[in-house]
Every structure is written in C-alpha cells, then in structure tokens.
PDB file of N, CA, C, O and CB in Angstrom:
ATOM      1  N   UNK A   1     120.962  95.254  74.160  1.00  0.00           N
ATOM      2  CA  UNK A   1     119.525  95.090  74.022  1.00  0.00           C
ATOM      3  C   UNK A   1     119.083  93.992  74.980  1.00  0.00           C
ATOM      4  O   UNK A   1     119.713  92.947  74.817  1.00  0.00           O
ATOM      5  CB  UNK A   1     119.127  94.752  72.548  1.00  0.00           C
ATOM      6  N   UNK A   2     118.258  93.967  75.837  1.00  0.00           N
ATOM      7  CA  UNK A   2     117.658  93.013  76.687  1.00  0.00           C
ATOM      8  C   UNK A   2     115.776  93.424  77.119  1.00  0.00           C
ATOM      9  O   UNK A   2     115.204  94.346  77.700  1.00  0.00           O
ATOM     10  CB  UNK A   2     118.778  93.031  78.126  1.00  0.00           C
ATOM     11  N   UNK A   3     115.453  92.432  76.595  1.00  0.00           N
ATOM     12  CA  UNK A   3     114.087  92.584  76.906  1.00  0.00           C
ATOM     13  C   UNK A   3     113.395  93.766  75.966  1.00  0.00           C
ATOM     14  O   UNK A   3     112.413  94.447  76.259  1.00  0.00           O
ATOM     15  CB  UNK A   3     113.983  92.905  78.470  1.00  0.00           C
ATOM     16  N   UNK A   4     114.203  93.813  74.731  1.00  0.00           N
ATOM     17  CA  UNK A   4     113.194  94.915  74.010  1.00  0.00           C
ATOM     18  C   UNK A   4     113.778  96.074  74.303  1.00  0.00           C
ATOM     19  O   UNK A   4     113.156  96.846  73.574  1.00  0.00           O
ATOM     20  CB  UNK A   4     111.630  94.987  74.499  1.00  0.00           C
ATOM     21  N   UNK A   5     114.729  96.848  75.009  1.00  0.00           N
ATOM     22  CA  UNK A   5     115.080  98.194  75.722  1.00  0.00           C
ATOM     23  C   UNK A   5     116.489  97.740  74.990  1.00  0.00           C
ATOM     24  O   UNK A   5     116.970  96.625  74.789  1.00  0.00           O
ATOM     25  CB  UNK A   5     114.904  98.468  77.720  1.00  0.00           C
ATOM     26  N   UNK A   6     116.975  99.145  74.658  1.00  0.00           N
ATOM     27  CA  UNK A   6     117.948  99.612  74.525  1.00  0.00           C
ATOM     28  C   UNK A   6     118.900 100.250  75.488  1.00  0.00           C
ATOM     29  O   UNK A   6     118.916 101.479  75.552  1.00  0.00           O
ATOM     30  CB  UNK A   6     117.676 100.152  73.825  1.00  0.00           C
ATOM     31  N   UNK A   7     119.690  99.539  76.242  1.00  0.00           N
ATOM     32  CA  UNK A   7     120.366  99.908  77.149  1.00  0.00           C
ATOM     33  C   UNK A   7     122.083 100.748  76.528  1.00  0.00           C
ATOM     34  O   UNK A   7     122.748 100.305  75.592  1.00  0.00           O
ATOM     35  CB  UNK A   7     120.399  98.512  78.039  1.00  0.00           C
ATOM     36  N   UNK A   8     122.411 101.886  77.291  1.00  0.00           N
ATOM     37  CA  UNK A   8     123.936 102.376  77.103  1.00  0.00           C
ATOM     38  C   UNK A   8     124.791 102.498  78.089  1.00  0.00           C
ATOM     39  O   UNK A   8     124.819 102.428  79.317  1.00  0.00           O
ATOM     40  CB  UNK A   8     124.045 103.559  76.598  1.00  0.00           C
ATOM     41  N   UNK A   9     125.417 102.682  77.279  1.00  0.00           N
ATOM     42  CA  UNK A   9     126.867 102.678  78.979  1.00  0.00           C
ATOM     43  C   UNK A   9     126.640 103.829  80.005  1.00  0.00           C
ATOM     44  O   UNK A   9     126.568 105.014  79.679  1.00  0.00           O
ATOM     45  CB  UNK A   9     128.956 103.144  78.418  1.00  0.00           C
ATOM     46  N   UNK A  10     126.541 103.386  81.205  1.00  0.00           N
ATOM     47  CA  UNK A  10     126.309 104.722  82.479  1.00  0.00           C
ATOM     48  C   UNK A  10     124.252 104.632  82.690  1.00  0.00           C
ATOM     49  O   UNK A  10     123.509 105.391  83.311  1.00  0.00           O
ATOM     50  CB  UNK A  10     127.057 107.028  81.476  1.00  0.00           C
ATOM     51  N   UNK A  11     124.038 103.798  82.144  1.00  0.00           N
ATOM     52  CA  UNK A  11     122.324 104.288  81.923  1.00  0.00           C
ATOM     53  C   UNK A  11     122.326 103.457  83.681  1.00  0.00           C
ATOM     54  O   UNK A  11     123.262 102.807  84.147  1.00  0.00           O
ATOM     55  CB  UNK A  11     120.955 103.261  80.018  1.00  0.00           C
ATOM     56  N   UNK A  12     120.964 103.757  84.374  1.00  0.00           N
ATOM     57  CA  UNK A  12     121.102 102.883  86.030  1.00  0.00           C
ATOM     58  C   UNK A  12     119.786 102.146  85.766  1.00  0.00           C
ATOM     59  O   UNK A  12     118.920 102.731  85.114  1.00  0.00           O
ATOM     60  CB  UNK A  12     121.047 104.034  87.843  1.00  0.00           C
ATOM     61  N   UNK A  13     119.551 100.807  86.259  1.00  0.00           N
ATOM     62  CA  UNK A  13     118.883 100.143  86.356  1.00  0.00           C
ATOM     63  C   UNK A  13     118.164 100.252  87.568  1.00  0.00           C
ATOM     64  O   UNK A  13     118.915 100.589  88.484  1.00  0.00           O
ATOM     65  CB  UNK A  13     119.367  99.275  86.077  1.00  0.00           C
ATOM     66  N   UNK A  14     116.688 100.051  88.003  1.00  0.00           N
ATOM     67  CA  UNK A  14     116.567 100.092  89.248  1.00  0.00           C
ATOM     68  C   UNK A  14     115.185  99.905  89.244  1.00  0.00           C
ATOM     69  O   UNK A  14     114.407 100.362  88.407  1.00  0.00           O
ATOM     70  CB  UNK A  14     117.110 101.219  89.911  1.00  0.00           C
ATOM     71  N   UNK A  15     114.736  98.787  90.810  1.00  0.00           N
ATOM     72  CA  UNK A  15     113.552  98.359  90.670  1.00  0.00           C
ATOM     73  C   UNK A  15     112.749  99.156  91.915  1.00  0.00           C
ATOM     74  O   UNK A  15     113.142  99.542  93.016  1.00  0.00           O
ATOM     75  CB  UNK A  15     113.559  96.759  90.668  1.00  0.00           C
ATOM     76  N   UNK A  16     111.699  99.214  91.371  1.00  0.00           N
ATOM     77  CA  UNK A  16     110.645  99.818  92.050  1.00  0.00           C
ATOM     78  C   UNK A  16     109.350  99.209  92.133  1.00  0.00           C
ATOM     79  O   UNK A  16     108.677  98.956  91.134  1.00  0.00           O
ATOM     80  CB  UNK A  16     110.477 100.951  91.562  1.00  0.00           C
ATOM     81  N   UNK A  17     108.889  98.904  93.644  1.00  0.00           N
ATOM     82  CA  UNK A  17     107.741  98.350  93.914  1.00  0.00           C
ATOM     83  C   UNK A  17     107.406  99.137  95.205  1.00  0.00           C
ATOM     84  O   UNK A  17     108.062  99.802  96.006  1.00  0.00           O
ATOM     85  CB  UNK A  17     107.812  96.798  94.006  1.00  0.00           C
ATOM     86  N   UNK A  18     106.210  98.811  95.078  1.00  0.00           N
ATOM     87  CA  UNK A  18     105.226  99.232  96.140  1.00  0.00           C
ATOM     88  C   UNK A  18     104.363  98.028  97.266  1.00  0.00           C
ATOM     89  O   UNK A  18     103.229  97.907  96.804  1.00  0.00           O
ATOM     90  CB  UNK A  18     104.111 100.010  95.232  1.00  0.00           C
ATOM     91  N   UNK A  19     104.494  97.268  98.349  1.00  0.00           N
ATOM     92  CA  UNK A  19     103.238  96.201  98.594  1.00  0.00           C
ATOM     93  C   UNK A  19     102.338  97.149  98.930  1.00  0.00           C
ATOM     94  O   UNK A  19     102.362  98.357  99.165  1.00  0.00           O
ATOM     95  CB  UNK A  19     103.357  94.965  99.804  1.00  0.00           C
ATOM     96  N   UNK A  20     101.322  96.051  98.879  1.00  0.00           N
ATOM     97  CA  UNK A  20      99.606  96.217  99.019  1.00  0.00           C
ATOM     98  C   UNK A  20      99.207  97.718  99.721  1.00  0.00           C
ATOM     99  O   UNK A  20      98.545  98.646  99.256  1.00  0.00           O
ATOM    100  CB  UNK A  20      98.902  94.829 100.182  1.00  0.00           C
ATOM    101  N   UNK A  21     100.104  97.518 101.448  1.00  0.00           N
ATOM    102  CA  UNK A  21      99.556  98.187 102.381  1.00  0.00           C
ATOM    103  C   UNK A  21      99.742  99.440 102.633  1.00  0.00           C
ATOM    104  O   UNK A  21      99.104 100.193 103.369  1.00  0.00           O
ATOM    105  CB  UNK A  21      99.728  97.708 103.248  1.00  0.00           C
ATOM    106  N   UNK A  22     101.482  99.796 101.390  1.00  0.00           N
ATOM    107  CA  UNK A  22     101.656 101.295 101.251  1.00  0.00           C
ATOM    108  C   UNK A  22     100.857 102.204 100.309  1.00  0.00           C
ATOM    109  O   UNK A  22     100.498 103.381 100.317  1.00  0.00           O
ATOM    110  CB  UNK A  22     102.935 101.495 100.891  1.00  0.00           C
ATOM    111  N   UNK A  23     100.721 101.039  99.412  1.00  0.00           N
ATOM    112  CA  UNK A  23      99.827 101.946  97.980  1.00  0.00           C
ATOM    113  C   UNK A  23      98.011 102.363  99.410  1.00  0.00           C
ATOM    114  O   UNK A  23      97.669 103.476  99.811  1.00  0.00           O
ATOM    115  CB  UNK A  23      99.198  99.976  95.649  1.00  0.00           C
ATOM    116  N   UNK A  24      97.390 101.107  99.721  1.00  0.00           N
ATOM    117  CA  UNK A  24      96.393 101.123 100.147  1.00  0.00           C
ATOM    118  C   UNK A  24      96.729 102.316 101.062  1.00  0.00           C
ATOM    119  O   UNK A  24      96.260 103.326 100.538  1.00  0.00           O
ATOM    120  CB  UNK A  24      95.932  99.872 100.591  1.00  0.00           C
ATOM    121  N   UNK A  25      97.396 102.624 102.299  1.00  0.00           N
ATOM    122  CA  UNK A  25      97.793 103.607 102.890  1.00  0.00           C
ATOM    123  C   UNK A  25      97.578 105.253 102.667  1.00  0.00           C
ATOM    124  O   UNK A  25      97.005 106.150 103.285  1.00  0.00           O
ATOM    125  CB  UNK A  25      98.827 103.299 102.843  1.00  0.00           C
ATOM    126  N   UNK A  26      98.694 105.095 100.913  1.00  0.00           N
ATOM    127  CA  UNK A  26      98.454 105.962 100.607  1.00  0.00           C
ATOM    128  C   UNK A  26      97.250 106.671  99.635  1.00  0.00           C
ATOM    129  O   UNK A  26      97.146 107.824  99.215  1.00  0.00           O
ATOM    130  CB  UNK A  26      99.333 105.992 100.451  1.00  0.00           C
ATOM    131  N   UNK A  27      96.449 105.560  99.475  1.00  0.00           N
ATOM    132  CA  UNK A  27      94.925 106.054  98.447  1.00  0.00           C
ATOM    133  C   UNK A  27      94.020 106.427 100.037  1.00  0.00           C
ATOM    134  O   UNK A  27      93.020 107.081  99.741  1.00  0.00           O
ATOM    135  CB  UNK A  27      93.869 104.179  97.074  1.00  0.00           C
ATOM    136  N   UNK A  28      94.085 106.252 101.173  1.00  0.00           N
ATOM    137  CA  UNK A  28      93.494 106.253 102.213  1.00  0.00           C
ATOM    138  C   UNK A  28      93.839 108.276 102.332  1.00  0.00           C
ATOM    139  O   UNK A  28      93.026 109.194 102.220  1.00  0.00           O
ATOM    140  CB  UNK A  28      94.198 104.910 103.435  1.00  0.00           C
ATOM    141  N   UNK A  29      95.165 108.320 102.560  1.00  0.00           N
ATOM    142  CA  UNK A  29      95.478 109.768 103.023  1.00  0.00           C
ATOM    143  C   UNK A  29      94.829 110.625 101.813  1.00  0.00           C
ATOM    144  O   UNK A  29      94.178 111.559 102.282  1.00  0.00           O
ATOM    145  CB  UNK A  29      97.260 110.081 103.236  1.00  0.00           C
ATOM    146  N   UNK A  30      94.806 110.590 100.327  1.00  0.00           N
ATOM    147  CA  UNK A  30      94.483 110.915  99.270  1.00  0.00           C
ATOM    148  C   UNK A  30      93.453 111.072  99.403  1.00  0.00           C
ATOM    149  O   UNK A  30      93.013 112.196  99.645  1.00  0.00           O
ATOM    150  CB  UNK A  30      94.733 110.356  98.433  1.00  0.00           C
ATOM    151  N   UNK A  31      92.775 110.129  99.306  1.00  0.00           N
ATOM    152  CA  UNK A  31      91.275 110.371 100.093  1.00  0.00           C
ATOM    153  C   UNK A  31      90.209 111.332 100.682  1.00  0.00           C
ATOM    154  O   UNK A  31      89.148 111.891 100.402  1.00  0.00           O
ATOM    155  CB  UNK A  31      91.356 109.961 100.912  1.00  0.00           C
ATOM    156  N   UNK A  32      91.189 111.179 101.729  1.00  0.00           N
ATOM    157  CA  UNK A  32      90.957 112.353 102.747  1.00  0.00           C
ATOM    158  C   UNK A  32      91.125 114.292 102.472  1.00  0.00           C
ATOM    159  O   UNK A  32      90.726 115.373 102.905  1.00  0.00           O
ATOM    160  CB  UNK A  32      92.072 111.909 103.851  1.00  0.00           C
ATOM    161  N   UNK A  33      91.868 113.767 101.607  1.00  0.00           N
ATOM    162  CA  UNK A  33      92.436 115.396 100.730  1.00  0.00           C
ATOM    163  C   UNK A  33      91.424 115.853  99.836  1.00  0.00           C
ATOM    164  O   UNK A  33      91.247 117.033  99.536  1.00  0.00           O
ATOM    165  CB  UNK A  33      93.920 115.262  99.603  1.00  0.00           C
ATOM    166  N   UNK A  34      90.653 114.715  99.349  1.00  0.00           N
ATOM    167  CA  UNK A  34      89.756 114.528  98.303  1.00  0.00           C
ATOM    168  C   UNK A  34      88.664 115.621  98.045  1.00  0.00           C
ATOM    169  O   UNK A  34      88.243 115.771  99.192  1.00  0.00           O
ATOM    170  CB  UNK A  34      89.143 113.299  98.540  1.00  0.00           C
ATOM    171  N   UNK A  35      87.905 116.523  97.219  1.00  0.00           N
ATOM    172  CA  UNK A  35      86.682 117.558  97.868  1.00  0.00           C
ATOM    173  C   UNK A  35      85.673 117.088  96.277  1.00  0.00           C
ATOM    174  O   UNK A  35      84.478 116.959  96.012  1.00  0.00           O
ATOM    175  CB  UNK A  35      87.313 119.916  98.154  1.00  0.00           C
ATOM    176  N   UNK A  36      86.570 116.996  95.764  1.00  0.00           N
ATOM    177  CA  UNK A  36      85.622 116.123  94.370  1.00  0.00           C
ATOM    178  C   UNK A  36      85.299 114.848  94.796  1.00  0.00           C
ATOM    179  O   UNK A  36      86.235 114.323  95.398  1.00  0.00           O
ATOM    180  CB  UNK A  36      86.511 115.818  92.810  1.00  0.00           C
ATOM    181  N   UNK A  37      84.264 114.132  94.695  1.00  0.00           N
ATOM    182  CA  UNK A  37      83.786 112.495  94.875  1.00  0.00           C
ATOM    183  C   UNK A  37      83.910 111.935  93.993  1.00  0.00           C
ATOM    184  O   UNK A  37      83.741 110.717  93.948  1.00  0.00           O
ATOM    185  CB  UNK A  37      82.548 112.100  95.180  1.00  0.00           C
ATOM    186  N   UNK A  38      84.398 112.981  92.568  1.00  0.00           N
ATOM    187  CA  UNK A  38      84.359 112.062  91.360  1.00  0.00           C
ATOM    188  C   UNK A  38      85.554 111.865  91.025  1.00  0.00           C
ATOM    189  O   UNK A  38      85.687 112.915  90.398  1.00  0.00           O
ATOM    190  CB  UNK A  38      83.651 112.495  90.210  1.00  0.00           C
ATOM    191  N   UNK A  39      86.801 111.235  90.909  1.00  0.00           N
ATOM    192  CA  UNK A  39      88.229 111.204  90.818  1.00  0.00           C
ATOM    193  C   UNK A  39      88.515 109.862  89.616  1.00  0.00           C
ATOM    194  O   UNK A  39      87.900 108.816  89.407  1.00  0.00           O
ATOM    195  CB  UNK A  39      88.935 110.927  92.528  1.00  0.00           C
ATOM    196  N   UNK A  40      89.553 110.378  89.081  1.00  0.00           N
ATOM    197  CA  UNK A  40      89.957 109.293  88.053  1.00  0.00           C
ATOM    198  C   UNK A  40      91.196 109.198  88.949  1.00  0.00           C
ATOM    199  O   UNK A  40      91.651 109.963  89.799  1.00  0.00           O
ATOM    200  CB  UNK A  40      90.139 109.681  86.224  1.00  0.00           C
ATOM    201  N   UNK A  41      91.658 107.809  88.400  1.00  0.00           N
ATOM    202  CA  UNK A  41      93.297 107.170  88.586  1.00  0.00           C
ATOM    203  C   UNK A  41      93.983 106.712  87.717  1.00  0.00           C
ATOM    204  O   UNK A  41      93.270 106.196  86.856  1.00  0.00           O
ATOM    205  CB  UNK A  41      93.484 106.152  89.343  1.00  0.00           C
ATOM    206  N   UNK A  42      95.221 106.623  87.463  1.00  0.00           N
ATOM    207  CA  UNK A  42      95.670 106.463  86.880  1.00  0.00           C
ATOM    208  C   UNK A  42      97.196 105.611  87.647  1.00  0.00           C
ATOM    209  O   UNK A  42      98.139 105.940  88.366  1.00  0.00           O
ATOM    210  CB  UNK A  42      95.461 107.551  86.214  1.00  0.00           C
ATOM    211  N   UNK A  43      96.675 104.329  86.935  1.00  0.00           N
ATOM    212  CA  UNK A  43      98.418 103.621  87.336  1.00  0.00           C
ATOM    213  C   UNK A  43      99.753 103.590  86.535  1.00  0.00           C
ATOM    214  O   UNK A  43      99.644 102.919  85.509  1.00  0.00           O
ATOM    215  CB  UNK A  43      98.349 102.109  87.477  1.00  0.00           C
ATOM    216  N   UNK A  44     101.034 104.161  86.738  1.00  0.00           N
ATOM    217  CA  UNK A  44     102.164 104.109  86.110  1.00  0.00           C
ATOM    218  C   UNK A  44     102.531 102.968  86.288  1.00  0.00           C
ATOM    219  O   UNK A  44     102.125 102.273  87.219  1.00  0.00           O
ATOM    220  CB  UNK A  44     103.030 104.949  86.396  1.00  0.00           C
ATOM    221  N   UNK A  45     103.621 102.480  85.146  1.00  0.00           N
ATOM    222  CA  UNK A  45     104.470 101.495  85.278  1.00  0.00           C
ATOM    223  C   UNK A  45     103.588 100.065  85.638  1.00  0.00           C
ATOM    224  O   UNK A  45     104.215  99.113  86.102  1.00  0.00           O
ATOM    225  CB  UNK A  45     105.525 101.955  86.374  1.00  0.00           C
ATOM    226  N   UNK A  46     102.194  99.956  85.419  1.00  0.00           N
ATOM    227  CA  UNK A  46     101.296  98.397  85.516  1.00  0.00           C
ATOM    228  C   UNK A  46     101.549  97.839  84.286  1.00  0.00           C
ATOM    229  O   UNK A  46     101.243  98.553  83.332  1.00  0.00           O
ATOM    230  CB  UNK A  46      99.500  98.442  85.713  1.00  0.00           C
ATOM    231  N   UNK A  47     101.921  96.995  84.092  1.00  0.00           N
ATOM    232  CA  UNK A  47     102.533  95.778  83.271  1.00  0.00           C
ATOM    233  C   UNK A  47     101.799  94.469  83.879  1.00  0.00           C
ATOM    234  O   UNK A  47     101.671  94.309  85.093  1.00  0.00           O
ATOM    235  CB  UNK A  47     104.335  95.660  83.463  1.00  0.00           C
ATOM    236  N   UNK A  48     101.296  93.483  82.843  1.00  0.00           N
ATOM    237  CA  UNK A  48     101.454  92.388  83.370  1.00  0.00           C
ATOM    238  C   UNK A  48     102.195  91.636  84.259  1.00  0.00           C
ATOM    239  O   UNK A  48     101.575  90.788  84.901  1.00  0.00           O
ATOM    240  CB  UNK A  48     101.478  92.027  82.785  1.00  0.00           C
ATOM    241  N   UNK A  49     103.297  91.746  84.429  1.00  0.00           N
ATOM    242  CA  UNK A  49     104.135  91.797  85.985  1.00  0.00           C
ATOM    243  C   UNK A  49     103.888  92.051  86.496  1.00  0.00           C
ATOM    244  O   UNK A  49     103.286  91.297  87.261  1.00  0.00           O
ATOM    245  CB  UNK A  49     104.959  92.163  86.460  1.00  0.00           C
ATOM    246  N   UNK A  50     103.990  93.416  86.804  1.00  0.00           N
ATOM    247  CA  UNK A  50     103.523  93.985  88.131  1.00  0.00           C
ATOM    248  C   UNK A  50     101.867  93.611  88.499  1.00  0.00           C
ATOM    249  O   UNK A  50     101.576  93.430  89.682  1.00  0.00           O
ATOM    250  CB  UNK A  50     103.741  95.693  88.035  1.00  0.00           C
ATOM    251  N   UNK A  51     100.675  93.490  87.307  1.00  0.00           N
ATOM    252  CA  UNK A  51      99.672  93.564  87.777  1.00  0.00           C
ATOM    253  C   UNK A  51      99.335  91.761  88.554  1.00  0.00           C
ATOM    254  O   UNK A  51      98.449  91.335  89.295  1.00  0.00           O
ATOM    255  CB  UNK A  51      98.756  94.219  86.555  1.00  0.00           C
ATOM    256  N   UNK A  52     100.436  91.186  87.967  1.00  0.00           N
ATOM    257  CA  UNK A  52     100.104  89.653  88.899  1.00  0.00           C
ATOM    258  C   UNK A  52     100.635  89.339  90.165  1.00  0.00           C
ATOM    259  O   UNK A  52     100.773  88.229  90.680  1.00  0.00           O
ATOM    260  CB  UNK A  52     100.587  88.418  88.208  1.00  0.00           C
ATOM    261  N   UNK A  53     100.917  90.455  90.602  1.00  0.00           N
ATOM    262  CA  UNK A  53     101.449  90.675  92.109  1.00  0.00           C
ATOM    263  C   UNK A  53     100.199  91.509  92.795  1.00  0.00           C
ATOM    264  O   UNK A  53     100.242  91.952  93.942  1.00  0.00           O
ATOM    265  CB  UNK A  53     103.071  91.658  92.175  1.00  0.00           C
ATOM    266  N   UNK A  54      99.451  91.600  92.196  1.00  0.00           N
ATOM    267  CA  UNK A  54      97.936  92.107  92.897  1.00  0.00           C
ATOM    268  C   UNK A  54      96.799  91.353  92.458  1.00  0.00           C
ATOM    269  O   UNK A  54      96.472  91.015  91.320  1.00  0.00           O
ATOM    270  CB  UNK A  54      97.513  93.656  92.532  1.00  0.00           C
ATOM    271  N   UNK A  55      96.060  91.080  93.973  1.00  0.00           N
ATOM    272  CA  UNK A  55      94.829  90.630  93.751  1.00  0.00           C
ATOM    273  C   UNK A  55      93.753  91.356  93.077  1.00  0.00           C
ATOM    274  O   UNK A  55      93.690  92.585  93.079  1.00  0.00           O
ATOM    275  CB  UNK A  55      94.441  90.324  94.792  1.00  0.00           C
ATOM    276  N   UNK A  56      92.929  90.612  92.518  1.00  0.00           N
ATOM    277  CA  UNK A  56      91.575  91.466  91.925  1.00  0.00           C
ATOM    278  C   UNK A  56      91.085  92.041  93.401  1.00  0.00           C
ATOM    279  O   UNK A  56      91.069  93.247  93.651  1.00  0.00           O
ATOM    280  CB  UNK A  56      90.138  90.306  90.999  1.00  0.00           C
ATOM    281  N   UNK A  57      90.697  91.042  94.320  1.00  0.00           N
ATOM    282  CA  UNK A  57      90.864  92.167  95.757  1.00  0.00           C
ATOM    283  C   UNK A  57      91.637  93.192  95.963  1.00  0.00           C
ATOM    284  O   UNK A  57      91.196  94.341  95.964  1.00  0.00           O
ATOM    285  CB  UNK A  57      91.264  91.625  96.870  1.00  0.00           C
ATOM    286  N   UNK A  58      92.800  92.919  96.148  1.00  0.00           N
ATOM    287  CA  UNK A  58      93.939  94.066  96.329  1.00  0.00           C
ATOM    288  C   UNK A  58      93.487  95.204  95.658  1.00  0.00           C
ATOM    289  O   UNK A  58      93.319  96.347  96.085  1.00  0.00           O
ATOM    290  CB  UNK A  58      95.398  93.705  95.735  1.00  0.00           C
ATOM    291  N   UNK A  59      93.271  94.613  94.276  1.00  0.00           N
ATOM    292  CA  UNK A  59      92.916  95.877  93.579  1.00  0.00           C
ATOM    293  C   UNK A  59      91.670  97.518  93.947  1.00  0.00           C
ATOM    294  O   UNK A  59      91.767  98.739  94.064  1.00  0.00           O
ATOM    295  CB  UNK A  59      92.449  95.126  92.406  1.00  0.00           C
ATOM    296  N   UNK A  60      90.699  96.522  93.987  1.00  0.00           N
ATOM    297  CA  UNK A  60      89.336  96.971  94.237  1.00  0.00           C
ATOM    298  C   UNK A  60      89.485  97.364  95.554  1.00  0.00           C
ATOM    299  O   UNK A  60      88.572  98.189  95.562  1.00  0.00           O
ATOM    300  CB  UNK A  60      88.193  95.946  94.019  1.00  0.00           C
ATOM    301  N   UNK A  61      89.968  97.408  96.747  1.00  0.00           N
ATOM    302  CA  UNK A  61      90.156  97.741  98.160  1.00  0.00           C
ATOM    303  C   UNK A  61      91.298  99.043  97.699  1.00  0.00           C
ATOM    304  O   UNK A  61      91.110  99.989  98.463  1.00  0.00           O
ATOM    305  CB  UNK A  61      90.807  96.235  99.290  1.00  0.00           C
ATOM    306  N   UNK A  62      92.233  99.301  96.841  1.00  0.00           N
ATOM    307  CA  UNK A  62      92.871 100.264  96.664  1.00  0.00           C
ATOM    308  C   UNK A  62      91.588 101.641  96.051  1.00  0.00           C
ATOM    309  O   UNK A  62      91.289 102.698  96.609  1.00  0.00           O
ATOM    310  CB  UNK A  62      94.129  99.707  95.663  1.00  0.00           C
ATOM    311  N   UNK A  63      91.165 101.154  94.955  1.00  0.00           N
ATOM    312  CA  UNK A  63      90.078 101.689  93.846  1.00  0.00           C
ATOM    313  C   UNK A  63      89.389 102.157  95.344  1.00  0.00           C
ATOM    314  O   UNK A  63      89.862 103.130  95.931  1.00  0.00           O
ATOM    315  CB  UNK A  63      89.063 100.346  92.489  1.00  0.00           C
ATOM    316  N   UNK A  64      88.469 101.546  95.802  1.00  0.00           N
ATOM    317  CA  UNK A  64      87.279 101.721  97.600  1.00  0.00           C
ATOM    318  C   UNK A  64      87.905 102.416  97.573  1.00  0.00           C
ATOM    319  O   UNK A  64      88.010 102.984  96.486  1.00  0.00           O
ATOM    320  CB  UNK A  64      86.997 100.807  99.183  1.00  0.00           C
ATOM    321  N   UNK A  65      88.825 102.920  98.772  1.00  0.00           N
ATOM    322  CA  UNK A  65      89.397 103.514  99.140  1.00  0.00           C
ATOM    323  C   UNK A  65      89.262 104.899  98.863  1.00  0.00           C
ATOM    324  O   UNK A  65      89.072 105.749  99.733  1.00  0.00           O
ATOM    325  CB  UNK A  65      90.188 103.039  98.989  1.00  0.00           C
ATOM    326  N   UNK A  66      89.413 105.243  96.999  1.00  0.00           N
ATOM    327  CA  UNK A  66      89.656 106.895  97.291  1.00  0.00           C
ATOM    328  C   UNK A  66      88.180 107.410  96.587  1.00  0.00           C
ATOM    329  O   UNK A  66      88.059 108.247  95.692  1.00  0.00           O
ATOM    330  CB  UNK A  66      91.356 107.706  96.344  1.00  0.00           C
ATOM    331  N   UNK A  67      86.742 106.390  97.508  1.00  0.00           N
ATOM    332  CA  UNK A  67      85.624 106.953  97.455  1.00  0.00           C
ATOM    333  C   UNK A  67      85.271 107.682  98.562  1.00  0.00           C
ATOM    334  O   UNK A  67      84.189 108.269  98.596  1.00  0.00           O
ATOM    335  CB  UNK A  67      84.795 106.147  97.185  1.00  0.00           C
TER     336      UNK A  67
END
C-alpha cells in the first residue's frame, strides 16, 4: 500500500507528463479539426499535482486555443 493504492506483484509503475507547449500544440491542431465552435474538454489524470505545474495562464492559453 503506498499513497492510498494498492499495489501487486508484476503491476508497472510509470510517469506521465505532458509540458505546456505539447499539450498547447496539440489543442492548436484539434482546433483546426474543429467544425463545432462549441466543444467541451475534459482533463484526465489533473490532480492537485499535476494542476500546480500549470499556470492559471498556461491554463487559459490551452482552453483559447480550441476556440
């Protein structure tokens, strides 16, 4: 047990991040694919961790983006 999770033998650990300029990148190409103006999002895996590795800027320039 660590951190609340139940870990077993053979299970894989593994971290996953994204910086700023790939997520932004990729809400840019998305975007462009876009034919609705009205779009919801949805973030996986945002945790207080992860969300203090983004600015309230950061944020809102991702959000822009797939208008």
């Amino acid at each position: 047990l660590l951190a609340g999770y139940n870990f077993k033998k053979g299970d894989v650990i593994r971290l996953e991040s994204s910086d700023k300029e790939v997520v932004l990148a990729t809400a840019q190409i998305i975007s462009a694919q876009l034919k609705n103006t009205r779009c919801r999002v949805s973030l996986y895996h945002l945790d207080a961790v992860l969300l203090s590795k983004y600015s309230t800027n950061e944020l809102e320039s991702i959000f822009n983006s797939l208008r």
